[in-house]
C-alpha positions as CSV (number, residue, x, y, z in Angstrom):
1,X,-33.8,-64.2,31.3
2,X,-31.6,-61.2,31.4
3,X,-28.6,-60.5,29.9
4,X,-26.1,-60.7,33.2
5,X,-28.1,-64.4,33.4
6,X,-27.3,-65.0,29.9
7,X,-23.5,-64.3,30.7
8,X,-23.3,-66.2,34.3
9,X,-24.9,-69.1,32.8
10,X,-22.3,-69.5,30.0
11,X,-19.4,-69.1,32.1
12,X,-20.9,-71.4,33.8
13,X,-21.0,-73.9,31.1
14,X,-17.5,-73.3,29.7
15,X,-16.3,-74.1,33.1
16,X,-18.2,-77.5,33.4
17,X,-17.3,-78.4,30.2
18,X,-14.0,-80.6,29.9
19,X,-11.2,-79.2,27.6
20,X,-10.7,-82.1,24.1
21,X,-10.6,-82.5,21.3
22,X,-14.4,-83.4,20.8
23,X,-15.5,-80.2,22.8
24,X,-13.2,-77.7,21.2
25,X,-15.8,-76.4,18.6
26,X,-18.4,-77.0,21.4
27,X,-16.1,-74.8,23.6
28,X,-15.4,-72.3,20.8
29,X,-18.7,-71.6,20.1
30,X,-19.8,-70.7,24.0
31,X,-16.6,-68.2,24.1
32,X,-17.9,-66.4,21.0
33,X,-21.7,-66.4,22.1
34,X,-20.1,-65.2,25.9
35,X,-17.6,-62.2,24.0
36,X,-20.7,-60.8,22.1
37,X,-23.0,-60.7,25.3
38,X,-20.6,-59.2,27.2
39,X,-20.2,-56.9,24.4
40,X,-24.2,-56.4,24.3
41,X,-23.8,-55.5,28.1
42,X,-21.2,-53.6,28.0
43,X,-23.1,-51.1,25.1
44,X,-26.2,-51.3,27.2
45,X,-25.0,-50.0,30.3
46,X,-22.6,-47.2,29.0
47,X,-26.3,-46.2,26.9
48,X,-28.1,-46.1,30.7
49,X,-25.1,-44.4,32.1
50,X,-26.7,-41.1,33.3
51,X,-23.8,-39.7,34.9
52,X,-21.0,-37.9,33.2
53,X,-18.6,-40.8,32.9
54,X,-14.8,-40.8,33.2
55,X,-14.0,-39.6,29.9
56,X,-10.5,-37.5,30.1
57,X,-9.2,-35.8,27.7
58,X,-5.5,-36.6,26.4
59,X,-2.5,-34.4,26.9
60,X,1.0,-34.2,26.5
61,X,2.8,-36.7,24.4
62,X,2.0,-40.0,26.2
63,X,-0.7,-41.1,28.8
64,X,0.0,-43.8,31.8
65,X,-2.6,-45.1,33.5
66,X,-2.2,-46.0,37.1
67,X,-4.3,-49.3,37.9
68,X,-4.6,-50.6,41.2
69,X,-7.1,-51.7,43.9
70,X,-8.6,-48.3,46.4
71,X,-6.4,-47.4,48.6
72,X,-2.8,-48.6,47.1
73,X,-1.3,-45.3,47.2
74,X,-2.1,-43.9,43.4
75,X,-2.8,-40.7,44.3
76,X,0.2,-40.5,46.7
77,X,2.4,-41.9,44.2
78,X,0.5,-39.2,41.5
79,X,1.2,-36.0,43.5
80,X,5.1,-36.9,44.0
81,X,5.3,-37.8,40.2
82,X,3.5,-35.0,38.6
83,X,1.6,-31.8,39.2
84,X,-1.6,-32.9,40.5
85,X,-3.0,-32.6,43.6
86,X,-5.4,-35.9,44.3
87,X,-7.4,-36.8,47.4
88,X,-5.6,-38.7,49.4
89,X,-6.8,-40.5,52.6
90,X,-6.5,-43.7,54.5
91,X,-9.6,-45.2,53.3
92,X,-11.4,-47.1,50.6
93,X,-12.5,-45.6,47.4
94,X,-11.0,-42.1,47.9
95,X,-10.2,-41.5,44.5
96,X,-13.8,-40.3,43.4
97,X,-12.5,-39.7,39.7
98,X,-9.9,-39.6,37.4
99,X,-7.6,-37.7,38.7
100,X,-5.1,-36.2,35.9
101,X,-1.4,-35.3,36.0
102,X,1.5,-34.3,34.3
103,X,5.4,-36.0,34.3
104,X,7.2,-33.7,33.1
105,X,10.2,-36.2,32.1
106,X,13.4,-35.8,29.3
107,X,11.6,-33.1,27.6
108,X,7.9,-35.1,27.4
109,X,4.8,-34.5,29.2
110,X,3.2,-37.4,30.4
111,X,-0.1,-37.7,31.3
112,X,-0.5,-40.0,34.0
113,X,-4.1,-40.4,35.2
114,X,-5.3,-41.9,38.4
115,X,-8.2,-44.4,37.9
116,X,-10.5,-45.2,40.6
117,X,-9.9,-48.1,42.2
118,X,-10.6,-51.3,40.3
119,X,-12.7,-53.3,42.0
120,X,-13.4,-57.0,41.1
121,X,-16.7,-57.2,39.0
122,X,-15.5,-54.0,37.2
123,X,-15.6,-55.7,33.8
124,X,-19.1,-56.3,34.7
125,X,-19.7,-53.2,35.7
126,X,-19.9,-53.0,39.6
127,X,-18.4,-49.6,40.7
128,X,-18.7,-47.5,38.0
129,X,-16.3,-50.5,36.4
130,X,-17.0,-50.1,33.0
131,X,-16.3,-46.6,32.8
132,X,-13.1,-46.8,34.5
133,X,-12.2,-49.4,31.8
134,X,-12.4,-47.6,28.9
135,X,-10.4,-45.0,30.2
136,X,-7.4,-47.5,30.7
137,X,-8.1,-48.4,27.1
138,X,-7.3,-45.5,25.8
139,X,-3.8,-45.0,27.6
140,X,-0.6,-46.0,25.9
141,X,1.0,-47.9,28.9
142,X,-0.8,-49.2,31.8
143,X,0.9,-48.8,35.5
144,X,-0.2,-51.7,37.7
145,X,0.3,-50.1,41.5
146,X,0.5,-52.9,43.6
147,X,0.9,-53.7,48.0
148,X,3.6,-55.1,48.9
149,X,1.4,-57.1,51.1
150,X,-1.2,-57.7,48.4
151,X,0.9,-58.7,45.4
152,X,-2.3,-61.1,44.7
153,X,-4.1,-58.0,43.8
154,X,-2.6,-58.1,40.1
155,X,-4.2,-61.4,39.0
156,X,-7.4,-60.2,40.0
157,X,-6.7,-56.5,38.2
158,X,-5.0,-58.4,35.4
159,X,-8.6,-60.5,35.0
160,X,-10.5,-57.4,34.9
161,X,-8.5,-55.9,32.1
162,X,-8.5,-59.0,30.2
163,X,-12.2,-59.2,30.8
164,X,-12.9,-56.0,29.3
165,X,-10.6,-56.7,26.0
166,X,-7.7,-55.2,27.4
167,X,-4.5,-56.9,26.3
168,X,-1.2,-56.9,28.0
169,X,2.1,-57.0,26.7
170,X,0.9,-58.8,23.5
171,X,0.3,-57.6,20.2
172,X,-2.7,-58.6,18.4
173,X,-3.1,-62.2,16.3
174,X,-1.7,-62.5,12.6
175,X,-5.3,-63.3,11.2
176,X,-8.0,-62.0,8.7
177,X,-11.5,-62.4,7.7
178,X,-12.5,-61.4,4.3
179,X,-15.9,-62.0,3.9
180,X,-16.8,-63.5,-0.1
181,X,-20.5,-64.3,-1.7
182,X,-20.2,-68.1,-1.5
183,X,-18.4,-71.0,-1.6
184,X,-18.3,-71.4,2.3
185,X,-15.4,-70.7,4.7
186,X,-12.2,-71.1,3.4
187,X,-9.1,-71.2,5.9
188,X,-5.2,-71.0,4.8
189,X,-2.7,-71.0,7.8
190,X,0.7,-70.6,7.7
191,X,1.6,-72.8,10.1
192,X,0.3,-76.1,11.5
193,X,-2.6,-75.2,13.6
194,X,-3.4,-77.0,16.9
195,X,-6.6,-75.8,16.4
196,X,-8.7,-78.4,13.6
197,X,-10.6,-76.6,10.8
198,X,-13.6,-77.7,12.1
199,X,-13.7,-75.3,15.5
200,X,-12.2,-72.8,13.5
201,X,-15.3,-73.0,11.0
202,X,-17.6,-72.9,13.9
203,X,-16.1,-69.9,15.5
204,X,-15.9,-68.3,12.2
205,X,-20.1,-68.7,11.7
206,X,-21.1,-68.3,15.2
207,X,-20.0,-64.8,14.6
208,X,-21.9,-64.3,11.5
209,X,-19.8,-65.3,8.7
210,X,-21.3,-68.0,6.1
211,X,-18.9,-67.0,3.6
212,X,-15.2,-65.6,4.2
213,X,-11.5,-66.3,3.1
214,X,-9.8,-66.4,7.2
215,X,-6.0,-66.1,7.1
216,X,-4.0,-67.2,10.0
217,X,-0.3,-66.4,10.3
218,X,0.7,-67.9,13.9
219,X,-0.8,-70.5,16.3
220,X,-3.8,-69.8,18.0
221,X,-5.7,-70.8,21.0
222,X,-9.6,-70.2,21.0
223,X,-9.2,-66.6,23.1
224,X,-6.3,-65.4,20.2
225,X,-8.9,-66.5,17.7
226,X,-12.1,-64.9,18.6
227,X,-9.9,-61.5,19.7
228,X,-8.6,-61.9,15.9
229,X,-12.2,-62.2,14.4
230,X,-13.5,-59.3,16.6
231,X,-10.7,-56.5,16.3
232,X,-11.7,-54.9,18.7
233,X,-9.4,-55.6,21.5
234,X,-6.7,-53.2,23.0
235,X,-3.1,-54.1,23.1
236,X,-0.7,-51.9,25.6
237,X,2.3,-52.4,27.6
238,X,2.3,-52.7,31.1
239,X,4.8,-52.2,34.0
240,X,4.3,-53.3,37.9
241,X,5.2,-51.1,40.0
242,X,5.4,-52.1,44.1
243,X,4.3,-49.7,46.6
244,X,5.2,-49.5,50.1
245,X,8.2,-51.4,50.5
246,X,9.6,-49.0,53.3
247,X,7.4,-51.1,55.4
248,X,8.9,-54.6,55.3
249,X,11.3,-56.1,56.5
250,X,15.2,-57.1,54.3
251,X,14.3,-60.8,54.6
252,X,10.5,-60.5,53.8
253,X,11.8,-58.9,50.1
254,X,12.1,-62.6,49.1
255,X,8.8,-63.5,50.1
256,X,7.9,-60.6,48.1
257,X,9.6,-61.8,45.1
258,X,8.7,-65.4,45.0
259,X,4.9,-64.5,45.1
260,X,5.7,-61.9,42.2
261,X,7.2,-65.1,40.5
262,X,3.7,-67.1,41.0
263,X,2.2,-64.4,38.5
264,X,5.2,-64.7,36.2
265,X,6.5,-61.2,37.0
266,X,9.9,-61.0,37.4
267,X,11.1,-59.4,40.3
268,X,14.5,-57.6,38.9
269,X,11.5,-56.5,36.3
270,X,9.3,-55.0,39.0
271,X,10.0,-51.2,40.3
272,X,9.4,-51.2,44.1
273,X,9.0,-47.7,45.3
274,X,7.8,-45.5,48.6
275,X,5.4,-43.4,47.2
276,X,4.9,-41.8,50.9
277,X,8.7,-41.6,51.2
278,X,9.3,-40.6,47.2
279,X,12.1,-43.6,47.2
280,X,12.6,-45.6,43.7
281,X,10.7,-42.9,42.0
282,X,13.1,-41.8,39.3
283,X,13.3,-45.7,38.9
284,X,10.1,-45.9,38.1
285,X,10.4,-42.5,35.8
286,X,12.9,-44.5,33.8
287,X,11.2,-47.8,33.2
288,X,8.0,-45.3,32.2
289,X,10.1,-43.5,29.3
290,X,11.5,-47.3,28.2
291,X,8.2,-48.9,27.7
292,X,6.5,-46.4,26.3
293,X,8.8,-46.1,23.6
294,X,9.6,-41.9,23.5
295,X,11.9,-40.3,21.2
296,X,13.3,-36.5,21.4
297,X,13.4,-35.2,17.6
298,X,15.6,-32.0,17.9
299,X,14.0,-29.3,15.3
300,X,16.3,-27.6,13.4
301,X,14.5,-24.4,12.7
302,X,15.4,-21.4,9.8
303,X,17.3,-18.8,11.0
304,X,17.0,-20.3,15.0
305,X,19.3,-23.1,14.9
306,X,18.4,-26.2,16.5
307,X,16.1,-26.3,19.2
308,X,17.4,-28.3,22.3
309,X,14.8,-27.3,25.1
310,X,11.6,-28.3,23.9
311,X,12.0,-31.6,21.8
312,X,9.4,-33.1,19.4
313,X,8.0,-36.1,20.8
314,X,7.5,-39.0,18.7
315,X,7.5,-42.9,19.1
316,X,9.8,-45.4,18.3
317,X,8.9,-46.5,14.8
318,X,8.5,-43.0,13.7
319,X,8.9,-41.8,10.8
320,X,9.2,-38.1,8.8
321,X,5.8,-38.2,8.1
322,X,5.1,-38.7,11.4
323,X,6.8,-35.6,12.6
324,X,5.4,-33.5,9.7
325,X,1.8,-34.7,10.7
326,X,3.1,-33.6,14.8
327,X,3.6,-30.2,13.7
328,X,0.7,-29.7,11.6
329,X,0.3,-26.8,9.7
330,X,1.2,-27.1,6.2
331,X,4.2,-29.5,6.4
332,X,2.7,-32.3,4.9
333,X,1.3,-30.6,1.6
334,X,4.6,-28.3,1.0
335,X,7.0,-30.9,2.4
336,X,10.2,-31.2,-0.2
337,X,12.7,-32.8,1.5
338,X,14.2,-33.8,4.9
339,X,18.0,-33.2,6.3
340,X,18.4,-35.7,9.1
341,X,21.8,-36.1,11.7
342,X,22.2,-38.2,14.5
343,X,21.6,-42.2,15.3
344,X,19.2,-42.6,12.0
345,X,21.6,-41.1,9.9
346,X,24.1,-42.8,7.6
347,X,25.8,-39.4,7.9
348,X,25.1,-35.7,9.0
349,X,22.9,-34.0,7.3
350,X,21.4,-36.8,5.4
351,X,18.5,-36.2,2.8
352,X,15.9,-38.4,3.3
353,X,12.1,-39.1,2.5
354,X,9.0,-39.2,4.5
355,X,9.5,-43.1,5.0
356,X,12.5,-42.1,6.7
357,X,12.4,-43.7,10.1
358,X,14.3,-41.6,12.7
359,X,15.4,-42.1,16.3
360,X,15.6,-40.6,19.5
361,X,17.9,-37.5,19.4
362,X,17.8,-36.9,15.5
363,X,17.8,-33.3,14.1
364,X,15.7,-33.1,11.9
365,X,15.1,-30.0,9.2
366,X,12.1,-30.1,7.2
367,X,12.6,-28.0,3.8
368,X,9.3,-26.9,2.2
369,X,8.3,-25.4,-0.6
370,X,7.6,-21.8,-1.0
């Protein structure tokens, strides 16, 4: 039996299976057998890949990618944002790669990179799926581009991201394996688990532990448990952004809205734009800059004053050390002191440390050693 068999008849049996108490280690156990073969797959068929891929290089200070099903209007919405100029055309799968551009936003660049379109069965790797995957993983926010008449498509794309170990809008679980020589596994949670010690013992051993300390800190289902073991899941934040919306009527907007609602997206949340007609663009600019967290670090430079037109670019959460490690050079080695003003500051010019954590429109002066 091959692997893709392997896989299909899994799912198969997790769906058949009733969800209870007396089949959650049952359950628990297919899920972890089901993430590793997917894994397994997933290895083998980026190892048979004989083309060159969709690897992209990063530029700029943040990258976006732009996920949606062929023919949503990415590329349109690409080449009014940015620089690029991307195939466009009225029919499926025009975007034959990953088309790359550059937002030139607040003093940032932003790379914003137009995937081909997802397809369902990506995950799984119909149309070039698994390739296009990994280079969503790698992005810092994901841009779901979506019809106005097809707000469906986002369950669908959502699934294929999920199915890959792409997590949205999440951050990862509050849990630990420490594998130990011997006394079994050993599991101390800080709150009261729905989960019973038994499935999480399971779990635990069906992916090769005999012998571990596992530390939860939060409640978990089976899915949060299994990402938590194999740390190796992606977590970004996403944004939805609806195209087309020139094209409907006023009173079809709540239509719109209520089937945004059915996938729990809030439609005072979602940016609905005209990518043909570049309307709700600089919306959507905005709401870019907010979730992916930016922050302009003024440089105040010996003997050139501070530098106002090309910002450093940092995230929020920052710190000193952060900015030294940005600049390179020898910063981090000679570094002496910092002189920060602006919102971090208790008070201008204030001497901090490389813990420091600074915000968006500091100055900041670095004082080295000779």
């Amino acid at each position: 039996m091959g692997l893709e068999e392997e896989i299909a008849e899994i799912e198969q049996e997790i769906q058949e299976t009733p969800y209870n108490k007396s089949t959650e280690a049952h359950i628990g156990r297919l899920k972890s057998k089901l993430a590793e073969k997917k894994e397994e797959l997933a290895r083998r068929q980026s190892s048979s890949s004989g083309g060159p891929g969709y690897a992209v290089e990063k530029h700029g200070d943040a990258t976006v990618a732009l996920v949606g099903f062929p023919s949503v209007g990415k590329s349109t919405m690409l080449n009014a944002m940015t620089n690029a100029d991307s195939k466009t055309g009225s029919y499926e799968f025009t975007t034959l790669d990953v088309n790359p551009g550059m937002l030139q936003f607040r003093g940032a660049n932003i790379q914003m990179l137009d995937v081909p379109g997802l397809i369902e069965g990506a995950a799984g790797g119909r149309g070039d799926g698994q390739e296009v995957l990994s280079v969503v993983r790698t992005a810092d926010l994901v841009v779901f581009v979506l019809s106005v008449f097809e707000i469906d498509q986002y369950e669908r794309l959502h699934t294929e991201l999920y199915k890959n170990g792409i997590r949205l809008d999440t951050g990862p679980p509050r849990i630990s394996v420490r594998p130990k020589g011997k006394d079994g596994i050993s599991i101390n949670a800080s709150v009261d688990l729905d989960l019973d010690e038994g499935t999480i013992t399971e779990i635990i051993r069906e992916h090769g532990y005999a012998n571990a300390d596992v530390t939860i800190g939060e409640q978990v289902d089976i899915d949060e448990l299994i990402d938590g073991i194999r740390d190796n899941r992606v977590y970004l934040p996403s944004l939805v952004s609806v195209n087309k919306a020139d094209l409907i009527e006023p009173d079809y907007k709540e239509t719109v809205d209520d089937q945004l609602r059915e996938h729990d997206i809030d439609p005072e949340e979602a940016i609905f734009i005209s990518a043909e007609k570049e309307k709700g663009l600089d919306a959507l600019k905005e709401r870019i800059w907010e979730e992916l967290g930016l922050i302009r670090i003024y440089m105040d430079k010996p003997g050139r004053g501070i530098d106002y037109d090309e910002p450093l670019m940092l995230f929020e959460g920052d710190t000193v050390e952060d900015a030294c490690t940005k600049l390179g050079g020898s910063f981090d080695e000679r570094f002496r002191f910092a002189r920060v003003s602006g919102p971090s500051a208790k008070h201008d010019e204030q001497q901090v440390g490389t813990d420091h954590e600074l915000a968006d429109e500091d100055v900041l002066r670095i004082v080295t050693s000779k």
